[in-house]
mmCIF file of the protein (N, C-alpha, C, O) and its ligand, coordinates in Angstrom:
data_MODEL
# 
_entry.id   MODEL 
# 
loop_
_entity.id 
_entity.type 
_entity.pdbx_number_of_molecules 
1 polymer     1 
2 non-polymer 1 
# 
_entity_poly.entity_id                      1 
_entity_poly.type                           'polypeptide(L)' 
_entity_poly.nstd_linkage                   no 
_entity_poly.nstd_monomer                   no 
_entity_poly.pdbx_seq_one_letter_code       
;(UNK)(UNK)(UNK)(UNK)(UNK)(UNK)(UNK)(UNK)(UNK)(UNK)(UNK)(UNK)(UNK)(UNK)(UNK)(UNK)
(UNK)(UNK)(UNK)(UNK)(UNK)(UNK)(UNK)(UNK)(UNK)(UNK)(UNK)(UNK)(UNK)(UNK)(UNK)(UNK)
(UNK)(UNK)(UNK)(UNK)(UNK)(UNK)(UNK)(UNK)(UNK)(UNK)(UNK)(UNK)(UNK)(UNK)(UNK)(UNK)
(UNK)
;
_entity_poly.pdbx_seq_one_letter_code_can   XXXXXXXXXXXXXXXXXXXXXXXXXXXXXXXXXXXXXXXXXXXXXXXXX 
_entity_poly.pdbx_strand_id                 A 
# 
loop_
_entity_poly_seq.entity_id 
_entity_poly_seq.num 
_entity_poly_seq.mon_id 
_entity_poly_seq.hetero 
1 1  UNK n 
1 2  UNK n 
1 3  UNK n 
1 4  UNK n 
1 5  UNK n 
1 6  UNK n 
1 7  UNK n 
1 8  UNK n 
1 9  UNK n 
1 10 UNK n 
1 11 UNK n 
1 12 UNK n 
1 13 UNK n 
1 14 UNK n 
1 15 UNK n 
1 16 UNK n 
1 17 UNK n 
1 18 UNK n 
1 19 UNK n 
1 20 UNK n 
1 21 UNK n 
1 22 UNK n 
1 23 UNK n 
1 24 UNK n 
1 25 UNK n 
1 26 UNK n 
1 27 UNK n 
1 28 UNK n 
1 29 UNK n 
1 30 UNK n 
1 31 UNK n 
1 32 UNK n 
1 33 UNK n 
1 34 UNK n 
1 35 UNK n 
1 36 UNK n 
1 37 UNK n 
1 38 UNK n 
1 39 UNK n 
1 40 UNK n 
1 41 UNK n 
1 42 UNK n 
1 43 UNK n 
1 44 UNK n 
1 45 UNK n 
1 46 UNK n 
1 47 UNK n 
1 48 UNK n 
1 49 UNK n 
# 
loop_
_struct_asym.id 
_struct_asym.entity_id 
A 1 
B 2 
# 
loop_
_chem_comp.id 
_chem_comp.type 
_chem_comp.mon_nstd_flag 
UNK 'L-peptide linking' . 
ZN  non-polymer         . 
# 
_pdbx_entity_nonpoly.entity_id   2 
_pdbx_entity_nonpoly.name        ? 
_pdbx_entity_nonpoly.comp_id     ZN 
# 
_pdbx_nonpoly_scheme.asym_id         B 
_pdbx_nonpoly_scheme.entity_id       2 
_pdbx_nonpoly_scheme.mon_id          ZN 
_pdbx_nonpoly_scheme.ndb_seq_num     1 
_pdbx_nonpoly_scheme.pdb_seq_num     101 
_pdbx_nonpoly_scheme.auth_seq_num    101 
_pdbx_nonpoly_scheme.pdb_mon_id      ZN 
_pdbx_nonpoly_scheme.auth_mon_id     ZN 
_pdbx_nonpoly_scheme.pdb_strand_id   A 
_pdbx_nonpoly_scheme.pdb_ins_code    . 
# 
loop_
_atom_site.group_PDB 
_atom_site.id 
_atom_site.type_symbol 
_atom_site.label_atom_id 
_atom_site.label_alt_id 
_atom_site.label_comp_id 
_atom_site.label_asym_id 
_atom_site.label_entity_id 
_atom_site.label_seq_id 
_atom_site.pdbx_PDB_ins_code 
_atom_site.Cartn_x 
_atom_site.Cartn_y 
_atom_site.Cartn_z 
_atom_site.occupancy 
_atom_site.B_iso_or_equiv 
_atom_site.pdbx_formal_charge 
_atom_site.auth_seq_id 
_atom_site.auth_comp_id 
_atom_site.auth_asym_id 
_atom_site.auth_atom_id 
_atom_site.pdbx_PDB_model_num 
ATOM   1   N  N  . UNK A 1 1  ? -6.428 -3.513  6.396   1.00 0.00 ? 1   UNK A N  1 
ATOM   2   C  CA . UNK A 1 1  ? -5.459 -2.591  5.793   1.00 0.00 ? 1   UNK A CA 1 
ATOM   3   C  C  . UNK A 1 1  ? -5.876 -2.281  4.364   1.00 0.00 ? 1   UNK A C  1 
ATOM   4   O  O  . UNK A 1 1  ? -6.529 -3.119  3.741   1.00 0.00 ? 1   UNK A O  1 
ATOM   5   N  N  . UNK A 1 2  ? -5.482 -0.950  3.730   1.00 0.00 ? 2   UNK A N  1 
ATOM   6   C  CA . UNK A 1 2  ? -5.386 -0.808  2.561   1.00 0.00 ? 2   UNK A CA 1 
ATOM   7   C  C  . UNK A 1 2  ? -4.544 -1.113  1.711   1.00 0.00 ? 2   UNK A C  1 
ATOM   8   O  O  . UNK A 1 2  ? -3.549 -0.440  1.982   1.00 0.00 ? 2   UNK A O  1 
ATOM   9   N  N  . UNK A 1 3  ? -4.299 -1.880  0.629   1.00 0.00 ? 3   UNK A N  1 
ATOM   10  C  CA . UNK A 1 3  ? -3.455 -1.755  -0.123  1.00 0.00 ? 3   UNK A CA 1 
ATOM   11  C  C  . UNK A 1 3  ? -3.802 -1.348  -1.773  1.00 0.00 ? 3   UNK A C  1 
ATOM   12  O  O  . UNK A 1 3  ? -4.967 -1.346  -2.171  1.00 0.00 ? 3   UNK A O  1 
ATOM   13  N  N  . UNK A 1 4  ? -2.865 -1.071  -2.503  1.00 0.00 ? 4   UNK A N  1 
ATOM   14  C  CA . UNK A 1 4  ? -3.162 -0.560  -3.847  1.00 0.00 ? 4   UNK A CA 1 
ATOM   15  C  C  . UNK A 1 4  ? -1.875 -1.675  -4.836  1.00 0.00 ? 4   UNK A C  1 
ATOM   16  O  O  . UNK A 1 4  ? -0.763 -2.018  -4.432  1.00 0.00 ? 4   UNK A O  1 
ATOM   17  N  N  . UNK A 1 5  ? -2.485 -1.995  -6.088  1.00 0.00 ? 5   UNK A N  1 
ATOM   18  C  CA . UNK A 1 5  ? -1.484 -2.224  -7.036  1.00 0.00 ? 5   UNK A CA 1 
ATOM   19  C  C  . UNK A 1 5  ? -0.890 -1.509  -7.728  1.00 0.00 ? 5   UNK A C  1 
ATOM   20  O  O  . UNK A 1 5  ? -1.463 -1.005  -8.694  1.00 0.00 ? 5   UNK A O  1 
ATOM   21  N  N  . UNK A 1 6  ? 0.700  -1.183  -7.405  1.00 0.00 ? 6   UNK A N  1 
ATOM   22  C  CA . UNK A 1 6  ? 1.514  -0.488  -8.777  1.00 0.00 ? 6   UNK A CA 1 
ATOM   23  C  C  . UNK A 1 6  ? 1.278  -0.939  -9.975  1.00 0.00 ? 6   UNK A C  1 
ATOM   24  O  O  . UNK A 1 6  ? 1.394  -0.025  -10.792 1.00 0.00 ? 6   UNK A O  1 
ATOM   25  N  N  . UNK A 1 7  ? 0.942  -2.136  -10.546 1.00 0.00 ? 7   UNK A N  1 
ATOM   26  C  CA . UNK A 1 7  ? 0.727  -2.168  -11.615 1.00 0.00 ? 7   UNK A CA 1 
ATOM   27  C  C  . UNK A 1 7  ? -0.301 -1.649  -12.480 1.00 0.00 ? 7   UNK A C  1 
ATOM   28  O  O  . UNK A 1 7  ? -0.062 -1.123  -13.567 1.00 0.00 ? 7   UNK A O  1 
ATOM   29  N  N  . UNK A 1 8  ? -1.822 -1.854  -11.822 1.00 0.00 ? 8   UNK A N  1 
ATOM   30  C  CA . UNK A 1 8  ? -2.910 -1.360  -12.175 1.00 0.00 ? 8   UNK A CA 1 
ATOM   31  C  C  . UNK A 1 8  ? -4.053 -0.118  -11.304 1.00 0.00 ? 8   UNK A C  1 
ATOM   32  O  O  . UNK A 1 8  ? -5.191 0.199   -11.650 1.00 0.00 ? 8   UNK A O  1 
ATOM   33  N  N  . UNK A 1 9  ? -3.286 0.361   -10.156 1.00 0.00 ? 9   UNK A N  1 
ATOM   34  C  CA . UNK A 1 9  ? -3.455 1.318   -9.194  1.00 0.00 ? 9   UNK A CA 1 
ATOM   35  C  C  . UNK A 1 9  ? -4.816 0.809   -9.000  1.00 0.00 ? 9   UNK A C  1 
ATOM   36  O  O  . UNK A 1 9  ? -5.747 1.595   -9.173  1.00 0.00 ? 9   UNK A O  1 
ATOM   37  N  N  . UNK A 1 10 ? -5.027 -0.275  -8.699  1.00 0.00 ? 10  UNK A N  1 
ATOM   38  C  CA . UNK A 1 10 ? -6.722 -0.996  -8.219  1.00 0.00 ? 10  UNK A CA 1 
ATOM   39  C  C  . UNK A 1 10 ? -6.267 -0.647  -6.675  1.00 0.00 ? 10  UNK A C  1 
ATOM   40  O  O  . UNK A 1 10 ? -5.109 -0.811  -6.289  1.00 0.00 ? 10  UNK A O  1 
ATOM   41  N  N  . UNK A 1 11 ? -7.132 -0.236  -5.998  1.00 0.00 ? 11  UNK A N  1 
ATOM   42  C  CA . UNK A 1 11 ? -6.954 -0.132  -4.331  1.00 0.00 ? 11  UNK A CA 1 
ATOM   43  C  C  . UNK A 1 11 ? -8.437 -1.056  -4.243  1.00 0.00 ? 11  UNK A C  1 
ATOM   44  O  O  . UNK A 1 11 ? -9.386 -1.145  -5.022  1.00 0.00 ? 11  UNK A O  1 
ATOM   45  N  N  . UNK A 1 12 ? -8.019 -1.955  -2.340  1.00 0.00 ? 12  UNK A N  1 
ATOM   46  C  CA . UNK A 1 12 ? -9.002 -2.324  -1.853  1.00 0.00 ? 12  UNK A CA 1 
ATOM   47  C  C  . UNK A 1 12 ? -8.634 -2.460  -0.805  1.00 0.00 ? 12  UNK A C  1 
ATOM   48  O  O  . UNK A 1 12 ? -7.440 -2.366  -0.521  1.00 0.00 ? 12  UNK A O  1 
ATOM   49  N  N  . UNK A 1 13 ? -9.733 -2.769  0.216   1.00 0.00 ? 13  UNK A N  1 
ATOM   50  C  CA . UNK A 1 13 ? -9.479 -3.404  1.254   1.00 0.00 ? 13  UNK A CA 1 
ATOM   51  C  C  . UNK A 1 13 ? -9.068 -4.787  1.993   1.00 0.00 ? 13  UNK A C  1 
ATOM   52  O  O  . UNK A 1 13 ? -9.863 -5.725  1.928   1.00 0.00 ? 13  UNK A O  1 
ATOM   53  N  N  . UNK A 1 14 ? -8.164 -4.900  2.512   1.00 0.00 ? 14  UNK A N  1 
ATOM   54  C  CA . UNK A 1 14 ? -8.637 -6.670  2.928   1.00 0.00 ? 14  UNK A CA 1 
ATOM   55  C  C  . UNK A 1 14 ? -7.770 -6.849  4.431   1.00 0.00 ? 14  UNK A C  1 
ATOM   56  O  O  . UNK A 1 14 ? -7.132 -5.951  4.980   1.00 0.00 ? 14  UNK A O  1 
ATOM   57  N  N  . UNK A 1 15 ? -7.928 -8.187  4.898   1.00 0.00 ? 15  UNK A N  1 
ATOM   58  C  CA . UNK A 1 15 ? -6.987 -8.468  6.374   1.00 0.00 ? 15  UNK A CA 1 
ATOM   59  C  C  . UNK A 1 15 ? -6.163 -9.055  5.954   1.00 0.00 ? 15  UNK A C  1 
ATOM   60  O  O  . UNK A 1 15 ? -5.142 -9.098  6.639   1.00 0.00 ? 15  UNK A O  1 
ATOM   61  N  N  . UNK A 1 16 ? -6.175 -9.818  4.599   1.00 0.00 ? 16  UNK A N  1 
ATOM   62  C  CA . UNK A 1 16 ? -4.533 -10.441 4.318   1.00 0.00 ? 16  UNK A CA 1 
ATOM   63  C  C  . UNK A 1 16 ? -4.393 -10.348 2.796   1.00 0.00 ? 16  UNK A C  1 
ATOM   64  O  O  . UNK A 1 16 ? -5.127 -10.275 1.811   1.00 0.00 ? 16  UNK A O  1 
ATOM   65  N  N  . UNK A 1 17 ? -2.998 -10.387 3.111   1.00 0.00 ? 17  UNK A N  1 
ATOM   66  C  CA . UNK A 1 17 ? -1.977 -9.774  1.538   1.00 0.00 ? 17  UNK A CA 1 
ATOM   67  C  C  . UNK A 1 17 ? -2.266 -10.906 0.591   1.00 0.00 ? 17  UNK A C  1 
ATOM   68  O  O  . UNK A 1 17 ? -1.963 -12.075 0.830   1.00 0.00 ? 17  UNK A O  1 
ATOM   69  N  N  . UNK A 1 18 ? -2.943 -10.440 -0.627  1.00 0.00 ? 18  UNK A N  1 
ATOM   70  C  CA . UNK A 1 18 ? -3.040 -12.171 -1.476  1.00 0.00 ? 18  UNK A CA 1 
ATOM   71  C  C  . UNK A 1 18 ? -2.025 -12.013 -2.486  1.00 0.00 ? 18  UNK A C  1 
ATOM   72  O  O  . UNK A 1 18 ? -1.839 -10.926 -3.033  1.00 0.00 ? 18  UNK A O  1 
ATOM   73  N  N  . UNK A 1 19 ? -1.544 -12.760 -2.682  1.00 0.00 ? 19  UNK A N  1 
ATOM   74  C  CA . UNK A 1 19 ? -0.509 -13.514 -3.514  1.00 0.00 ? 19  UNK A CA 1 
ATOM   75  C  C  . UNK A 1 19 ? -0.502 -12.682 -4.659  1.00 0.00 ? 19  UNK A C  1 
ATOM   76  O  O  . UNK A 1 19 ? 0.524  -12.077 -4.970  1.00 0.00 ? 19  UNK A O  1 
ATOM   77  N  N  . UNK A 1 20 ? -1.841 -12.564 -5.502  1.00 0.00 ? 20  UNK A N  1 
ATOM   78  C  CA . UNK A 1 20 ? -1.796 -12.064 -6.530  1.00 0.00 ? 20  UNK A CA 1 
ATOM   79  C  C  . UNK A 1 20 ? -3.066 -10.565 -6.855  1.00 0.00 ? 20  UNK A C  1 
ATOM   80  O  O  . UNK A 1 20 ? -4.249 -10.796 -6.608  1.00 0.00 ? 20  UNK A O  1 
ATOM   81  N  N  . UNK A 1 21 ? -2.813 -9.663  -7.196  1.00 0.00 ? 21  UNK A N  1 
ATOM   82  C  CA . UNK A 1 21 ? -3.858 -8.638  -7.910  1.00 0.00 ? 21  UNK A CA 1 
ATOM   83  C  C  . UNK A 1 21 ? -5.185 -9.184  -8.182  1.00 0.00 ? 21  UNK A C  1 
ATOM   84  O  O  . UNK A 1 21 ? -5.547 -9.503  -9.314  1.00 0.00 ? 21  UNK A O  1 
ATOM   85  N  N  . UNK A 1 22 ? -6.015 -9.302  -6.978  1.00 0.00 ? 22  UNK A N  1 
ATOM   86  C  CA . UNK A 1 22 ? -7.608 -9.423  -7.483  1.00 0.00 ? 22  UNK A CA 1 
ATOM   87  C  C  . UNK A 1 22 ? -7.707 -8.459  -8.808  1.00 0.00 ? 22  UNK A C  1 
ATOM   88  O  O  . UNK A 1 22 ? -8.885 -8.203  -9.055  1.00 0.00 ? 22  UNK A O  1 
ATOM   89  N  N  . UNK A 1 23 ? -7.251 -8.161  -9.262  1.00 0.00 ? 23  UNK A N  1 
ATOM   90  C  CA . UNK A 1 23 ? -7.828 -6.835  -10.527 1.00 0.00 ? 23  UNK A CA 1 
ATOM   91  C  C  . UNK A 1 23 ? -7.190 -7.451  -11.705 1.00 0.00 ? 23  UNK A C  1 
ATOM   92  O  O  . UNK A 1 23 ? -7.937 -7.865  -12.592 1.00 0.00 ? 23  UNK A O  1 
ATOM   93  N  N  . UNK A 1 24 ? -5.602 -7.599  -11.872 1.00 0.00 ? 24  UNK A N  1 
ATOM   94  C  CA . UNK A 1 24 ? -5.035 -7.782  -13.346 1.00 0.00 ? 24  UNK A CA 1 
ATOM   95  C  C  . UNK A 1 24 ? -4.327 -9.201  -12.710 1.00 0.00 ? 24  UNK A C  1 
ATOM   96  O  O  . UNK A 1 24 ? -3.890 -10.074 -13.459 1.00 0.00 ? 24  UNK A O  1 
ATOM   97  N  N  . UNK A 1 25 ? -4.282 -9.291  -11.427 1.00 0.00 ? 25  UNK A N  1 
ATOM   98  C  CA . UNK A 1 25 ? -3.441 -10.714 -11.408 1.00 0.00 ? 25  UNK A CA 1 
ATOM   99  C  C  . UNK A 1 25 ? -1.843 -10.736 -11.365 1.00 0.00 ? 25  UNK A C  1 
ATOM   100 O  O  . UNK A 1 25 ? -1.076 -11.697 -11.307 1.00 0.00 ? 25  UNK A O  1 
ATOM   101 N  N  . UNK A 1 26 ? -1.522 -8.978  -11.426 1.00 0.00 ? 26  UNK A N  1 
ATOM   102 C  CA . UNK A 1 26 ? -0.294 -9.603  -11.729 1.00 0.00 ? 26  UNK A CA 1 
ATOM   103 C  C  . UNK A 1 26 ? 0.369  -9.965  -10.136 1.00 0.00 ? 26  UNK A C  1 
ATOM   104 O  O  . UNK A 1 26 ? -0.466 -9.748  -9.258  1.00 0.00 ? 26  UNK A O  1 
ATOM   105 N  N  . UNK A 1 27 ? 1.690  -10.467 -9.618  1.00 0.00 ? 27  UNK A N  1 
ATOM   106 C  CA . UNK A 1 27 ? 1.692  -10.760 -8.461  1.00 0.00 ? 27  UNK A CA 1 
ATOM   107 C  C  . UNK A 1 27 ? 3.173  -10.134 -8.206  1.00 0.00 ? 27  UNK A C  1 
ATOM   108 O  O  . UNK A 1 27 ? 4.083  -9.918  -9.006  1.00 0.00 ? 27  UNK A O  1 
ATOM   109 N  N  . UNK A 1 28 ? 3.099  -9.952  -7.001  1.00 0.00 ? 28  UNK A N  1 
ATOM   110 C  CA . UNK A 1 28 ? 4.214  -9.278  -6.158  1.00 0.00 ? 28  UNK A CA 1 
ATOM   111 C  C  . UNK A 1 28 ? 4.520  -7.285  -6.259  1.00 0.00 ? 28  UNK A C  1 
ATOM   112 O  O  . UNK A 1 28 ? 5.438  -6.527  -5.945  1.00 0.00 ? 28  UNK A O  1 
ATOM   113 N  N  . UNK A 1 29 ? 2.888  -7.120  -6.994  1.00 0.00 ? 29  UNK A N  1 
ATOM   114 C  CA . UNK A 1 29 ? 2.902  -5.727  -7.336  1.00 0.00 ? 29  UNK A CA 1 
ATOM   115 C  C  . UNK A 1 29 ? 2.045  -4.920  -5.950  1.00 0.00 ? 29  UNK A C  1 
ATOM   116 O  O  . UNK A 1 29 ? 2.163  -3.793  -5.467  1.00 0.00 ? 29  UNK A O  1 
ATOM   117 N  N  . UNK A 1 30 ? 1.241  -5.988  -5.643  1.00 0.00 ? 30  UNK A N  1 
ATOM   118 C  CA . UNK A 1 30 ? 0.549  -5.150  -4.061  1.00 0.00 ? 30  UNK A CA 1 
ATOM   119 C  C  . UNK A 1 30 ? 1.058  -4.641  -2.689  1.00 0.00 ? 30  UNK A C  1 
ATOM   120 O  O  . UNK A 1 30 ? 1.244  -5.410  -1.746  1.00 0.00 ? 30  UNK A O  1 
ATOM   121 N  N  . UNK A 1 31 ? 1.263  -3.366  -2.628  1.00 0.00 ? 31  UNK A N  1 
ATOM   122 C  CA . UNK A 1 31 ? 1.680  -2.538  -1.592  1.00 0.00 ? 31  UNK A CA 1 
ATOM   123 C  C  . UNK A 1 31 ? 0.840  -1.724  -0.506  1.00 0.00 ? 31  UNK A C  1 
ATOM   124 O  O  . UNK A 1 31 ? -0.299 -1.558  -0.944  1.00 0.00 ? 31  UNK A O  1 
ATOM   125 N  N  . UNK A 1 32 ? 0.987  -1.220  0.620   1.00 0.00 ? 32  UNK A N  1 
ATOM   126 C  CA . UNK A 1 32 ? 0.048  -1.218  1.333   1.00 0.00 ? 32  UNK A CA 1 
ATOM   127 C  C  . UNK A 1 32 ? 0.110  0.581   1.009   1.00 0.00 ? 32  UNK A C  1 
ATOM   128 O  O  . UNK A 1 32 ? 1.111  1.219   0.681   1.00 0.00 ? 32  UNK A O  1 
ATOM   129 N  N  . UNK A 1 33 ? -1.175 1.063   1.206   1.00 0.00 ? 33  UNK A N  1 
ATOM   130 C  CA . UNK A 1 33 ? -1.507 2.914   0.384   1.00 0.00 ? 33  UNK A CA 1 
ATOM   131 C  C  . UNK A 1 33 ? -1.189 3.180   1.649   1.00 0.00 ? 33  UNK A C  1 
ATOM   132 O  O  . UNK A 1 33 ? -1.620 2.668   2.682   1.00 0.00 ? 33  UNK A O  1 
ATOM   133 N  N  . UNK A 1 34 ? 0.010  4.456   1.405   1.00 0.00 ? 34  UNK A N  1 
ATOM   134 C  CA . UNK A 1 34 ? -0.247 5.542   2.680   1.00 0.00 ? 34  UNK A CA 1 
ATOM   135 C  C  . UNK A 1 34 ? -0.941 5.950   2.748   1.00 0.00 ? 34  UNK A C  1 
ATOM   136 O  O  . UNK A 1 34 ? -1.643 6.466   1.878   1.00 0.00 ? 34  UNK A O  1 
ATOM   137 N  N  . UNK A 1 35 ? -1.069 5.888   4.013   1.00 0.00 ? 35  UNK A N  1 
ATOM   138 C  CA . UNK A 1 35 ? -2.152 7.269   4.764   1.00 0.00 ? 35  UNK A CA 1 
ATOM   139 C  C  . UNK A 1 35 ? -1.610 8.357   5.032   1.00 0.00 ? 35  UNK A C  1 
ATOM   140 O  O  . UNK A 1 35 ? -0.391 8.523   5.069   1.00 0.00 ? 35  UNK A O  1 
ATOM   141 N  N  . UNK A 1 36 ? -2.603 9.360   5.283   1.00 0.00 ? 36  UNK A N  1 
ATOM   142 C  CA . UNK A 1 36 ? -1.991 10.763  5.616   1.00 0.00 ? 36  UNK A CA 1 
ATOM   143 C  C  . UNK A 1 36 ? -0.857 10.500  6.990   1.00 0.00 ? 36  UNK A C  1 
ATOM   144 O  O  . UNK A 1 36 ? 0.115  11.093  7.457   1.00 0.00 ? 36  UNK A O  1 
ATOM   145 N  N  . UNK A 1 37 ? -1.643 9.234   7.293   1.00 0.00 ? 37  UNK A N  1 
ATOM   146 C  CA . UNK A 1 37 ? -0.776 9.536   9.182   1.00 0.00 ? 37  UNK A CA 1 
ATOM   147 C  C  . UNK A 1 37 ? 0.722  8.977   9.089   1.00 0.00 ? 37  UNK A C  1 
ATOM   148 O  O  . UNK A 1 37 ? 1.629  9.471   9.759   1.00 0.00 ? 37  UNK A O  1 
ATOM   149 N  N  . UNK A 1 38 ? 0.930  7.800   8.114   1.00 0.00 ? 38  UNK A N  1 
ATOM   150 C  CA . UNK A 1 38 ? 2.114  7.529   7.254   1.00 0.00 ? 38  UNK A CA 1 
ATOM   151 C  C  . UNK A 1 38 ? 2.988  8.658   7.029   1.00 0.00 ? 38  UNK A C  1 
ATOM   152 O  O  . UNK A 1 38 ? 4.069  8.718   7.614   1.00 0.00 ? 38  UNK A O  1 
ATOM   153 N  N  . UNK A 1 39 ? 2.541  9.717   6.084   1.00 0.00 ? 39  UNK A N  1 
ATOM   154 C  CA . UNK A 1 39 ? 3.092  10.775  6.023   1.00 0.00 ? 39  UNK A CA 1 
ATOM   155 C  C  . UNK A 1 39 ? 3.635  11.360  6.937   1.00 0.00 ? 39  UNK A C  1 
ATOM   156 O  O  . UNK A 1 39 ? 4.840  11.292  7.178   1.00 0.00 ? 39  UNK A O  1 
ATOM   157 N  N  . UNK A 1 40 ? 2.781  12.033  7.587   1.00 0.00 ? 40  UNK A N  1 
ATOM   158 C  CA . UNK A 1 40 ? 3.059  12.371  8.727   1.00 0.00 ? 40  UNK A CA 1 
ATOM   159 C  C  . UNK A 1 40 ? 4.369  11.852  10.131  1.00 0.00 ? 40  UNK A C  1 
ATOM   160 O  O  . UNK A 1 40 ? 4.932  12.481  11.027  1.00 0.00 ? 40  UNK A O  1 
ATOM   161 N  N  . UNK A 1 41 ? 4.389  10.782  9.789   1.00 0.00 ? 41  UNK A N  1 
ATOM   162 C  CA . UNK A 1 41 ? 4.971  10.076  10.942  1.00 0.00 ? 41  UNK A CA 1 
ATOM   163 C  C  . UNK A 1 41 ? 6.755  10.178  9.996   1.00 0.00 ? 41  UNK A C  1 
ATOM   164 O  O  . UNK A 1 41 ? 7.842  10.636  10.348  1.00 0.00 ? 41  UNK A O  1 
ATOM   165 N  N  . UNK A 1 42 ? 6.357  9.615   8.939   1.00 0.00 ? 42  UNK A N  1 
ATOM   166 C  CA . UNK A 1 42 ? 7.694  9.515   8.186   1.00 0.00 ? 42  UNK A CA 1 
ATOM   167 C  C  . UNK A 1 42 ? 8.241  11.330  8.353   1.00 0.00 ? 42  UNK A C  1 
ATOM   168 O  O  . UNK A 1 42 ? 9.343  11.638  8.806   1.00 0.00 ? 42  UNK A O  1 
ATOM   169 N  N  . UNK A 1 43 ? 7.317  12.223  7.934   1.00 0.00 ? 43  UNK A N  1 
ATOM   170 C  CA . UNK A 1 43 ? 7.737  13.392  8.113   1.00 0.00 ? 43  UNK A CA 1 
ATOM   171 C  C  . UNK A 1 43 ? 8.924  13.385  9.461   1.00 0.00 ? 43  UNK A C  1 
ATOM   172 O  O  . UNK A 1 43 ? 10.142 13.541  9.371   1.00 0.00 ? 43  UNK A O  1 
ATOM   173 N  N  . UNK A 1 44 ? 8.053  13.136  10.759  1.00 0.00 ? 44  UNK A N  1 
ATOM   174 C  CA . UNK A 1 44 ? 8.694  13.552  11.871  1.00 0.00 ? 44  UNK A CA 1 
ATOM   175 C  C  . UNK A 1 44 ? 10.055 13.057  12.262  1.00 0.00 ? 44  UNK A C  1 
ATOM   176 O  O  . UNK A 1 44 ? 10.974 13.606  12.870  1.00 0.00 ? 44  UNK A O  1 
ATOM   177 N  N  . UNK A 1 45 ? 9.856  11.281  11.489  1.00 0.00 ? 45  UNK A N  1 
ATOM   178 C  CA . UNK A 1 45 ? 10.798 10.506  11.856  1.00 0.00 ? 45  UNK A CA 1 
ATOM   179 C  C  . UNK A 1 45 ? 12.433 11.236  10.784  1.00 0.00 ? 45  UNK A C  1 
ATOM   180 O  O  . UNK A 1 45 ? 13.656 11.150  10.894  1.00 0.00 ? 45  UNK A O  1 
ATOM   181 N  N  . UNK A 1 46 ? 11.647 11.773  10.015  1.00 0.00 ? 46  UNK A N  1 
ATOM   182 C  CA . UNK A 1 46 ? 13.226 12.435  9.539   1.00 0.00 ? 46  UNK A CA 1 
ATOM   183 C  C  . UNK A 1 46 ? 13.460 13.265  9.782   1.00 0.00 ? 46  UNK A C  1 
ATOM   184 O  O  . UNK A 1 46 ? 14.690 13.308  9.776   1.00 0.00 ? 46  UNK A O  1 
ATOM   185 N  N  . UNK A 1 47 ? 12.912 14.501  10.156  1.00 0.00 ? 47  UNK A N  1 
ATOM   186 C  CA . UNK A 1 47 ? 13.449 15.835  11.027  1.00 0.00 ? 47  UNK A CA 1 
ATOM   187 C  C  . UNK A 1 47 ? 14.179 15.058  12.324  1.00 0.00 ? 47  UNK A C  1 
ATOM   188 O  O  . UNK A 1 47 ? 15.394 15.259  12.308  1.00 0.00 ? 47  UNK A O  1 
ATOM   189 N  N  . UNK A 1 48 ? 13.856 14.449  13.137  1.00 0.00 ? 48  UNK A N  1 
ATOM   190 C  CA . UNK A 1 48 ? 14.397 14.367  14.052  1.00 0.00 ? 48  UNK A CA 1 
ATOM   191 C  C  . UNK A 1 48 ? 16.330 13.247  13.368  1.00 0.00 ? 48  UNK A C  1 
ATOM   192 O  O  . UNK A 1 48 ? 17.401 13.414  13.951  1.00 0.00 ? 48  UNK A O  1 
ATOM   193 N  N  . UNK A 1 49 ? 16.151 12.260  12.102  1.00 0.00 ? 49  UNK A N  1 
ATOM   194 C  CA . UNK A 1 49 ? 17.128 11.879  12.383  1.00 0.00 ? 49  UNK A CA 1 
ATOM   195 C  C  . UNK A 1 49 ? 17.817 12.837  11.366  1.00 0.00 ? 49  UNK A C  1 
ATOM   196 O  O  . UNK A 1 49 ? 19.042 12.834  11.247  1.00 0.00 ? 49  UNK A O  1 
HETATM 197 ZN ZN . ZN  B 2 .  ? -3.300 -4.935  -10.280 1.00 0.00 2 101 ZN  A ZN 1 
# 
């Protein structure tokens, strides 16, 4: 999966969520980056509700 830090917008790759920002360290700031298909899906899922 991708994820990116809100704190320091570092994106990388990895298979598991680490604790803390390989980049600045700070922790509980790593979120996983949408993808276009994210978009997309969220798009549909609210037209329809
Ligand atoms: Zn960071």
């Amino acid at each position: 999966m991708r994820l990116v830090c809100t704190n320091c917008e570092y994106k990388f790759n990895t298979e598991k969520v680490p604790k803390i920002c390989p980049y600045c360290g700070s922790s509980g700031t790593l979120e996983r980056e949408k993808t276009a298909d994210d978009f997309i899906k969220e798009a549909e899922y609210n037209e329809r509700s």
